[in-house]
N, C-alpha and C positions, 0 to 999 in steps of 0.2 A: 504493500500500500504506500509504501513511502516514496516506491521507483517513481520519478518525474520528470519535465522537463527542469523543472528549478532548483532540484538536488545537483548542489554540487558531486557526491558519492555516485548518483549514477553517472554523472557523466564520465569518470574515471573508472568506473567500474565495466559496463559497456565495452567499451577499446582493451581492457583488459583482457576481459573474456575470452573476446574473439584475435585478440592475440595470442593467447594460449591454445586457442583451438587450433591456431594455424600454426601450432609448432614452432616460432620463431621465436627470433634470439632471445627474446622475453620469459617463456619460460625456462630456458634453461639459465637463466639466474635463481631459479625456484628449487629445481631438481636436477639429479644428472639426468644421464642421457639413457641410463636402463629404466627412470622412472616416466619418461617422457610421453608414451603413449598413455600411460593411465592418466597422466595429468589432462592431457586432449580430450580423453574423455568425460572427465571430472567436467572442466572446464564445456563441452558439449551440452550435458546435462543440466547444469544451471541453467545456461540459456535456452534451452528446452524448457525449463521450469518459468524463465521472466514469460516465454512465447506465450506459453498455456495463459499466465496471470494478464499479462498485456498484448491482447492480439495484435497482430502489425509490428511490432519492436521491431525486427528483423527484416521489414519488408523492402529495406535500403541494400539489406545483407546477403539479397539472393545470390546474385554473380560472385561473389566472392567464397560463399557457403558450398557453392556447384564447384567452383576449381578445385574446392579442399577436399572432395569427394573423388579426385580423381587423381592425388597423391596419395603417397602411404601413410595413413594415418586409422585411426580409430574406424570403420565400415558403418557401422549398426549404431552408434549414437548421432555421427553425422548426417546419417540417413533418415535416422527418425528427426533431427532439429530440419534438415531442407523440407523432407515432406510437410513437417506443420508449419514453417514459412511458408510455405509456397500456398498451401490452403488456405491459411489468414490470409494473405496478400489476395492472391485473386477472392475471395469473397468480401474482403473489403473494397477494391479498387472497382469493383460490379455495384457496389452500392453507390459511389460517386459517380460509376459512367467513363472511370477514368480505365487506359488501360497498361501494360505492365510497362512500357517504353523500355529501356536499357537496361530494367533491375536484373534480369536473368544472365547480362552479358558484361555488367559493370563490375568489376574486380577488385576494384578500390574499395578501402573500408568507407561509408558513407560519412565519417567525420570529420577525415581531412582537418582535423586542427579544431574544426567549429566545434558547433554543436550538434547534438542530437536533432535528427526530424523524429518529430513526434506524431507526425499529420494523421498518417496511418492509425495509431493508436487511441487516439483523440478520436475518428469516424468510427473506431471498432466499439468504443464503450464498455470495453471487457464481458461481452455479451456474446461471447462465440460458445453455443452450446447444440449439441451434446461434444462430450469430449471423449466417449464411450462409444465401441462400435454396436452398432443398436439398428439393424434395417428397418424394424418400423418406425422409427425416430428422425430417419435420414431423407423420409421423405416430407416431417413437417416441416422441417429448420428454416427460418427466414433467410441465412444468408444462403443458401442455393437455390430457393427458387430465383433469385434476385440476375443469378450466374447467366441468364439469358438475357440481360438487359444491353448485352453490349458484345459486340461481334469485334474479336482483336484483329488486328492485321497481318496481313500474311509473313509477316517477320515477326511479329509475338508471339503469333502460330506457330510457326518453325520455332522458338526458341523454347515455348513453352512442351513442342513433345518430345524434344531431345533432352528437357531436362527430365521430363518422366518417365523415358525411356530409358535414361541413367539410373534413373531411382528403382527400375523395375530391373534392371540387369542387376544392381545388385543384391537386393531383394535374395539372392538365393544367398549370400554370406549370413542372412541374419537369422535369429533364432526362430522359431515358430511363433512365440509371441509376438514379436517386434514385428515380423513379414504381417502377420493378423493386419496390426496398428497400422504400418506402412499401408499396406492393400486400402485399408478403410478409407486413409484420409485421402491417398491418389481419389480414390472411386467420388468420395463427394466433393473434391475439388473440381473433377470434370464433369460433373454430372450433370449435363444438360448445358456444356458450354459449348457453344457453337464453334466450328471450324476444330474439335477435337473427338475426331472418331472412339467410340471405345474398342475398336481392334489392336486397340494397344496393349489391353489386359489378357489377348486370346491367349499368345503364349503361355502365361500365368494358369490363365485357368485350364487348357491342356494337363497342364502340371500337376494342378492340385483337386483336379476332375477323383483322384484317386486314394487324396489323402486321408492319414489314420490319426493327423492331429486335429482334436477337437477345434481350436485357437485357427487353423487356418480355414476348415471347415464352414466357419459362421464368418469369416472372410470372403469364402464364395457364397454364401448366401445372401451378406452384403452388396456382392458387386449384381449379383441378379437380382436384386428388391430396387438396385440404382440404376440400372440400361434395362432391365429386360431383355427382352426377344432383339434390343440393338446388339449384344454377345452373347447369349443363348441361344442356343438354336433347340426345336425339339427335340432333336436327339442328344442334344446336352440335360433339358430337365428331364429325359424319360432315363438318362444314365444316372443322373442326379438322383433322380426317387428311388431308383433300385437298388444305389448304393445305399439311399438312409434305411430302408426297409430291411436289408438283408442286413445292415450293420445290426439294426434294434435286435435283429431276433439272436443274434449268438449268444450264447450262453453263459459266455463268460464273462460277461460285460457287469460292472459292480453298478446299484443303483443309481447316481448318478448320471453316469452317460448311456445310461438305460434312455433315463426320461428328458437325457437333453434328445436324444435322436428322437422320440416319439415329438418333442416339444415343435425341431425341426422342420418333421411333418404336416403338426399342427397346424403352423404359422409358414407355412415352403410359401415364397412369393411366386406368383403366378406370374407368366408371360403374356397370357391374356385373361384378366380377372373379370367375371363374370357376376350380374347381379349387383342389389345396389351397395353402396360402402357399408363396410360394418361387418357386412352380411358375412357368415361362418360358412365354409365349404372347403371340400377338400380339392385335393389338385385333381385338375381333368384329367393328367394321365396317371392317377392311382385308383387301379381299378380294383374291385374285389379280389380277382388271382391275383393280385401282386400282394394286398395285404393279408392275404389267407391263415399266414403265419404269425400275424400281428395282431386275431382276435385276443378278447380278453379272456382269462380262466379263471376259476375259484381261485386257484393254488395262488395267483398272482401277490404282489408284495401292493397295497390299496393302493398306492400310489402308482404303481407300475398298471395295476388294474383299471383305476380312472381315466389314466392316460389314454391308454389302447379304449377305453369304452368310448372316449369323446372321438378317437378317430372313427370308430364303432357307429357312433352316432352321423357326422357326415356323410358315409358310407350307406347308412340308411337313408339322410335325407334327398340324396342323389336316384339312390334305387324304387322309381313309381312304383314297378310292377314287379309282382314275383318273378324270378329267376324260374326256368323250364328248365329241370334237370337232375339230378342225382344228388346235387348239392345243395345243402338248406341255402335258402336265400341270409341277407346278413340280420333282414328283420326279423326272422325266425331264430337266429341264434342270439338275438338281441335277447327277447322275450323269451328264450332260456335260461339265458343267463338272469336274466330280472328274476325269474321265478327263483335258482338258486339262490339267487342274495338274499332272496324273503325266505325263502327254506330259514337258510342260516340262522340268520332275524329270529326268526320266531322257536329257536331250541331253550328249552325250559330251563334256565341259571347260565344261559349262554352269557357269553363275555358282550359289555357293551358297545367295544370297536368293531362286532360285528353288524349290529343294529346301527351303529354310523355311518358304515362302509352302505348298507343299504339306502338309506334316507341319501346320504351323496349323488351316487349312483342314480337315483330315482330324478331325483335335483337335476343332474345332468344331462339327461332322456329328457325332461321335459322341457329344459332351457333350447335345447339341440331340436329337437323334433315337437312344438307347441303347435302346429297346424296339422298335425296329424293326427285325427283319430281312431287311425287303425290302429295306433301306437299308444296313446294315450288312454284308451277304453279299458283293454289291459290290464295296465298300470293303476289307473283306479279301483279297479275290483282284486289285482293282488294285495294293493295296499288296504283294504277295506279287510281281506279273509287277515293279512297280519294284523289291524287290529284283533281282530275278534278271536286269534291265538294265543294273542301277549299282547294287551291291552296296559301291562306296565311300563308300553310306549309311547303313552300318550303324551309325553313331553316330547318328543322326537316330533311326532304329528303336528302337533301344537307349532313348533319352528319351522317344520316341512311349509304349513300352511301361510304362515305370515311371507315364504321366501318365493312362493309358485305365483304365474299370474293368475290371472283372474278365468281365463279358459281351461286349468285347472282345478282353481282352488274352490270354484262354484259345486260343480256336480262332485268333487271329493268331498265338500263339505255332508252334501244330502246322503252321499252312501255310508259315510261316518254315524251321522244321527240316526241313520237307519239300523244300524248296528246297535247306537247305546243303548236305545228305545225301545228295542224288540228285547236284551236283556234281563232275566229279574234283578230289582233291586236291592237285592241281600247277601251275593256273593262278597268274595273279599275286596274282589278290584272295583267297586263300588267308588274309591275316592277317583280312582283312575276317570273311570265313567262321567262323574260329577265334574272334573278337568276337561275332558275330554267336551262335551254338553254344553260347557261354559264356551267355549271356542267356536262351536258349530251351530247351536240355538239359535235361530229367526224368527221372524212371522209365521214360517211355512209348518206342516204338521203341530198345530199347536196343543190336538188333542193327546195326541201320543208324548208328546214332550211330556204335556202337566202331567197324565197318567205315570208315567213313572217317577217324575217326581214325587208325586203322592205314598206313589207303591215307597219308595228310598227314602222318604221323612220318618217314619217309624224305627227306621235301621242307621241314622244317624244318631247316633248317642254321643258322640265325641265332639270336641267343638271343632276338630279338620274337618271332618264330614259333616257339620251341621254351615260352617263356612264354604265349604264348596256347593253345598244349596242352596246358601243364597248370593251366592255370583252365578248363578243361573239365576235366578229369579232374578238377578241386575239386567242380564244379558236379554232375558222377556222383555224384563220394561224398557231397555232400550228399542227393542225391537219391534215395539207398539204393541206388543202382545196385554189383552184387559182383561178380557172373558174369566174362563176361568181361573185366571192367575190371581184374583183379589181373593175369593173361596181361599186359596193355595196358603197366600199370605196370610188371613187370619188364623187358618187351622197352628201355622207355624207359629205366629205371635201367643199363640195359648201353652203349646203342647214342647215346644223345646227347649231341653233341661236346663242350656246356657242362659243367663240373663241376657247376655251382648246379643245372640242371636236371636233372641226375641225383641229387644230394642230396635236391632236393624228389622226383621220383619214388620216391626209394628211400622215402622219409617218408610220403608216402602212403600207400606198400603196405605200411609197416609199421600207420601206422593201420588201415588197412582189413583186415588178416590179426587184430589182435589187441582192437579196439573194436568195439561191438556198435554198432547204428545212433542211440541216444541217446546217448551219450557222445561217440562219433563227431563228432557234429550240434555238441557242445560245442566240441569240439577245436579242428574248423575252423569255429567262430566267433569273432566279436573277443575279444581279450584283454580280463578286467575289471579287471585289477589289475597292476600293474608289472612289470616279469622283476626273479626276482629274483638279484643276485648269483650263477651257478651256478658259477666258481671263479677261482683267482685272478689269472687272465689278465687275467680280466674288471675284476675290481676295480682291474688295474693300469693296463689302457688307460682307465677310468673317471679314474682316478689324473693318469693325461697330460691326459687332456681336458680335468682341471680347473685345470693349470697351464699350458695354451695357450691358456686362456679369458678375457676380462675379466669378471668375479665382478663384482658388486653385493655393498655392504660400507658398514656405519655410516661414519661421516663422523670420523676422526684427526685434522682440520685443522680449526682456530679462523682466522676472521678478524676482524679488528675494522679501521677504518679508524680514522688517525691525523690529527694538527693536516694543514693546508691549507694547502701550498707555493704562493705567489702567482707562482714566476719562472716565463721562458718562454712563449712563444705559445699552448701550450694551456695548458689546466685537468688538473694531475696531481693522482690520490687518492692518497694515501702506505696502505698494507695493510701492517698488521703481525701475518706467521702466529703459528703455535701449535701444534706438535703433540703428540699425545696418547702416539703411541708412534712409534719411529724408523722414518720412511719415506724412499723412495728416489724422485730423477726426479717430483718432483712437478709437476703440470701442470695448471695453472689457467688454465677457458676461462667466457666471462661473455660473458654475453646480455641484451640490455637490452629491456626490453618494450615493445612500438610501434618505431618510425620516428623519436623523440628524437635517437636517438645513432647515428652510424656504429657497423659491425664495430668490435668491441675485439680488438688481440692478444692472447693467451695469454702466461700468465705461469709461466717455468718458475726451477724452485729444484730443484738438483741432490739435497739433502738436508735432513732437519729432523730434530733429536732433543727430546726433552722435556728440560724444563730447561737447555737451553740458547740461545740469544738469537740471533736472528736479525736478519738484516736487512732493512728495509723492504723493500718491495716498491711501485715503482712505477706506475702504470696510467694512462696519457694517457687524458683522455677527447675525442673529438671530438663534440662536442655541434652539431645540425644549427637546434634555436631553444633557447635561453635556460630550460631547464624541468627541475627536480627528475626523478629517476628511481629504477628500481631495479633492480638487475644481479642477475640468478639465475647462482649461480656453483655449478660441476661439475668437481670435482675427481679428475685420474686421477692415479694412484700405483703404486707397486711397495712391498710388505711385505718387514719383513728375512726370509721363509719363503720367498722369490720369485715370488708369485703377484702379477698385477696385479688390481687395484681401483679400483672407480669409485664416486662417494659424490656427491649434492648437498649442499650447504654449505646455511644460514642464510640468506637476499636481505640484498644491501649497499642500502645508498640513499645516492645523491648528494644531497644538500641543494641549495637553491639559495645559500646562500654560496659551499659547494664551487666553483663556476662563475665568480667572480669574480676578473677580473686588473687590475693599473692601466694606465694610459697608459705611455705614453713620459713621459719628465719631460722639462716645456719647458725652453726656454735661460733661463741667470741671470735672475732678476729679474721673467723673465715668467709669472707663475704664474697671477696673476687675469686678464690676457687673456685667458691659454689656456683656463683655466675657461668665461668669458664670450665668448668664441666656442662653444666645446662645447656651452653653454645656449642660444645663439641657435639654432644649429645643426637644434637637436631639434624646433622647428617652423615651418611649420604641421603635417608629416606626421607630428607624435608627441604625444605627450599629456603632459598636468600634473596635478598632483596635490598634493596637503596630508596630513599624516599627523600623528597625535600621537605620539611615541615616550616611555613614561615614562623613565625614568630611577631610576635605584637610589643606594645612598649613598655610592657616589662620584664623582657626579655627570657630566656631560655628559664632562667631560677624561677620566674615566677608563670609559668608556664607548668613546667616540671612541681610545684606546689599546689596550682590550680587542679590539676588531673589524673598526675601519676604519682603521688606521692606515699602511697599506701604500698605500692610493686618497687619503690626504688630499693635492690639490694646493694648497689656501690656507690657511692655521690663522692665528686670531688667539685664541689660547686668556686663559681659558676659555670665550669668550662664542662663538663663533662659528668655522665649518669646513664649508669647501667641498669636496667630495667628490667624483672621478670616478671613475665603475669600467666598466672592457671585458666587456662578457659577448658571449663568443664562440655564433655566430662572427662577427657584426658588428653588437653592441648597446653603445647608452651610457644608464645607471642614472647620473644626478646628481642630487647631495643637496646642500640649503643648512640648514643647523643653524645657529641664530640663535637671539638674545634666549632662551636658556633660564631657566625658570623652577624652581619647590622639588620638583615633582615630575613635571616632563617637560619637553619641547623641540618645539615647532612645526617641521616637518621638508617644505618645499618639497622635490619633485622630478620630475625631466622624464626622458622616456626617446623612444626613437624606434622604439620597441615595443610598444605599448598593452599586447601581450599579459602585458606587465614587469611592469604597475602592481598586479596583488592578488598579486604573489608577492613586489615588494618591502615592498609592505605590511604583511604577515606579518610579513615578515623584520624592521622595523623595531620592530613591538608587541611581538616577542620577545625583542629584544637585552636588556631591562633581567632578563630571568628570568634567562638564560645567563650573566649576570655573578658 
């Protein structure tokens, strides 16, 4: 985000690159000369990376980017940075109208001393998407359709297919991924640009007509979703489908590239697509004998199963009329297999991914084949005998229903209620029934509905079953049902043992005597606006709620962090509260962001009032490496009205001084050993460093008194002081301060922590402002 025209860093950065890319004298001041090709590459890659974030960067860079593709250097990152130049540039330079003039033959770096052109970048908007090879993607993308707005000249022409004909000659050095990516971006750079044949891909696709990589595979199915029947011929897709088909079926194939090759199928772009958009069909030339081997079976893995059922489905919707012949047609092994799955379905303590795998399956027949009712009849009368096997599916039904259209889910409804109805209402699956009735209940058969409700109000005893009768009785009164449902309602207001369920009964039949059918329809629909208040019961136990609750509440409590106590084995931050108004049981808990710092205890303080003075508040810090932080603190409380409160505070931050303990102090006398062992100590496994610390006007002594005076083990003031400091949990920071001068101190120091070195740095450039 930061790359610009008015970044001084890019413009140095840029020339850099692609000097390194071009192997000149420049990088070999970086690396020798055995490390040289990987730097080319390193350095390929980034500018691959600015191309993708800024499209156009490079579109200065093409003629120069092409000669470096044809010395020895790196193959396969070169090739992938030209291909996406070359892509952004012409989809950009189609949206101005502009076209490529010199950039494919110009050799010079575009900067010449200057500056960066931005032009390109600035038209692109960073809005070049997809960046993923995706056929069906490639045909919405705005900057190619755009690719026909402007017809280049017979020398952009010439220049622009000898660079793609470079790019596809080397295409065979690269890895199967990269050739993928490569293939992609050529295909939707020329997609539909005028004056560029796509018999430039035939070679290619010759090539990989036959291949075993998945990556190059959806490569060519790329380039035929982007020309079509311009470089497919039929006998390229009738080789094409019989290689996906015959690949699906081997046996050894692990799930994955099972159902990418079925997916293949699925989605194969047609050469000439038939019917209107949207519309699901399989390819004209996969005909039954080719997919013979690709029906679906019980034994299948569901997923592998699904797959093959939806080619299954296609397959059927192509085939009008029975097949004449020895062989079942594909809609007769359709509605085999359908019977199977309901088999399955309906085994008594059968596993539930079997009744899933069914309802799918069912889902999917009816999404695929919805104007067919030779298909569809069926299916609603097997789904109707599975109810009425294992009606403990009524939940499945119940989602089947909400997800079918409506030329489904109408006549499945009437054969369902025909099922509950005819029922007695005293077996066990009673609640099933009662779920099931609630779903399907209308206008239509009202007599049989209320009849078994009747029959099943005797044998609800429970309040499950005495509630799932009256969500049917809901589902009547939605459905304008009166007659005998008010009889229904009063019998249940009397006779049912639940109080609640007799309240709702009595409620309904108050609706339904005194609400006409639109109002009604309102009544018992969702509420749109809050209950409000209806008396002062209400308002009391609202009352309690809100004093048994912990409340979300501004923030009463100030903290600030106080000077920095050196004693003791850890590192304590001294907090000094604040409060705004007098609170109770105060209870501070703090969280430190990352993995820095162990759990911190909670810090409690019985009381606080304003204006009057408090006492610190200590907070150990266990610090896990030597590193600033910052504690998000959450304060819970009690108000003097007795409600509890919870509020976040302001974030604390530890400094990195904060962190800082001394040694133990050596025996008499021995200070500078102890020092010069500590220093020896520190390597080889730690690092050194130099620092300028300025100094302010009171010079190094009072510097050294301000900050470090608690760590000094050696002083010979004012010229010089030797400095140890502990940073927990097992770091040593030594400082050597020497020969100070009028307006700073040359400051040696060593630590056994690398990660120490720019955070004591800091800390040193800062001391003279802090003063």
């Amino acid at each position: 985000g930061a790359l610009g025209p008015t970044s001084g860093a890019s413009c140095r950065l840029l020339p850099l690159l692609l000097g390194l890319d071009a192997g000149s004298d420049l990088g070999r001041g970086f690396v020798p000369a055995s490390e040289q090709r990987p730097l080319q590459a390193t350095a390929c890659e980034c500018l691959r990376e600015l191309e993708s974030c800024k499209p156009g960067l490079l579109g200065g860079s093409l003629g120069l980017l092409r000669g470096l593709l044809g010395q020895e250097g790196p193959v396969q990152p070169l090739s992938l940075l030209l291909a996406l130049a070359l892509r952004n540039t012409l989809v950009l330079q189609s949206r101005v109208g502009a076209g490529l003039g010199g950039l494919l033959t110009d050799k010079v770096p575009p900067t010449g001393g200057g500056p960066w052109d931005w032009t390109l970048v600035e038209e692109g908007d960073g809005r070049l998407q997809p960046q993923a090879p995706s056929w069906p993607a490639a045909e919405e993308g705005e900057g190619e359709r755009s690719l026909t707005a402007r017809e280049h000249s017979p020398e952009e022409a010439r220049e622009l297919r000898a660079a793609v004909i470079q790019l596809l000659d080397t295409s065979y050095l690269l890895t199967p991924v990269a050739q993928a990516q490569l293939l992609w971006l050529l295909g939707w750079a020329l997609r539909g640009l005028q004056g560029q044949p796509p018999a430039l891909f035939k070679p290619q696709l010759v090539r990989l007509l036959g291949t075993a990589q998945l990556t190059l595979l959806h490569a060519v199915l790329a380039l035929k979703a982007a020309f079509g029947e311009a470089l497919f011929t039929a006998q390229d897709e009738a080789l094409l489908l019989r290689r996906l088909t015959l690949a699906a079926q081997h046996p050894a194939l692990p799930p994955p590239t099972h159902l990418f090759y079925l997916h293949c199928l699925l989605s194969f772009p047609e050469n000439w697509p038939l019917g209107p958009e949207g519309e699901e069909a399989a390819p004209l030339l996969l005909g039954p004998q080719l997919c013979r081997g690709l029906l679906p079976s019980l034994l299948h893995d569901p997923m592998a199963l699904l797959a093959r059922l939806h080619l299954l489905c296609l397959l059927c919707a192509e085939d009008e009329e029975e097949e004449k012949g020895q062989l079942p047609s594909p809609r007769h092994y359709l509605e085999e297999l359908l019977a199977g799955l309901r088999q399955r379905a309906a085994l008594d303590e059968g596993p539930r991914a079997l009744a899933t795998v069914c309802f799918q399956a069912s889902y999917l027949v009816t999404r695929c084949l919805a104007g067919q009712p030779t298909v569809l009849t069926p299916l609603i009368h097997g789904l109707a005998q599975l109810y009425r096997v294992r009606p403990m599916l009524a939940s499945h039904f119940v989602d089947f229903l909400d997800q079918v259209d409506s030329e489904l889910r109408e006549p499945l409804k009437v054969v369902l209620r025909q099922e509950v109805v005819s029922r007695p209402g005293r077996d066990e699956a009673l609640c099933w029934h009662l779920k099931m009735l609630a779903k399907v209940a209308d206008g239509d058969a009202q007599s049989a509905t209320l009849n078994f409700l009747q029959a099943a109000a005797a044998h609800c005893t429970n309040w499950d079953l005495q509630q799932g009768l009256l969500r049917v009785c809901r589902a009547l009164l939605r459905a304008g049902v009166r007659g005998g449902l008010v009889d229904l309602l009063q019998v249940l207001a009397r006779q049912l043992e639940d109080p609640d369920g007799r309240d709702h009964a009595r409620l309904y039949y108050i609706l339904l005597a005194h609400l006409a059918g639109p109002k009604l329809g309102v009544a018992l629909g969702p509420s749109l606006a809050p209950p409000a208040l209806a008396s002062s019961l209400v308002a009391e136990n609202q009352g309690f709620v809100a004093a048994l609750m912990v409340q979300e509440a501004p923030a009463l409590v100030r903290l600030s962090v106080g000077s920095h106590g050196v004693k003791g084995p850890l590192p304590v931050l001294k907090l000094q509260p604040e409060a705004l108004e007098p609170i109770y049981s105060l209870e501070l808990r703090f969280r430190v962001e990352g993995q820095l710092y162990a759990p911190l205890e909670a810090v409690h303080v019985p009381c606080l009032c304003p204006g009057r003075p408090a006492r610190p508040l200590l907070l150990p810090l266990q610090p896990r490496c030597p590193a600033p932080a910052r504690l998000d603190v959450h304060a819970l409380y009690t108000t003097s009205t007795g409600l509890t409160c919870h509020a976040h505070l302001p974030p604390l931050f530890v400094n990195f001084a904060d962190l800082f303990l001394p040694f133990p102090k050596p025996p008499g006398g021995a200070g500078l050993g102890f020092f010069e062992e500590l220093w020896d100590s520190c390597l080889p496994e730690g690092a050194e460093s130099r620092v300028w610390c300025p100094l302010g006007p009171q010079g190094l002594e009072g510097l050294v008194s301000h900050h470090l005076e608690p760590f000094v083990v050696v002083a010979q003031p004012p010229t010089s002081y030797y400095v140890a400091i502990h940073l927990p949990p097992n770091s040593k920071l030594l400082l050597r301060l020497e020969a100070a001068l009028a307006d700073g101190v040359p400051v040696a120091l060593r630590t056994d922590d690398w990660a120490v070195l720019p955070l004591a740095g800091d800390y040193l450039r800062g001391l003279a402002a802090a003063l």
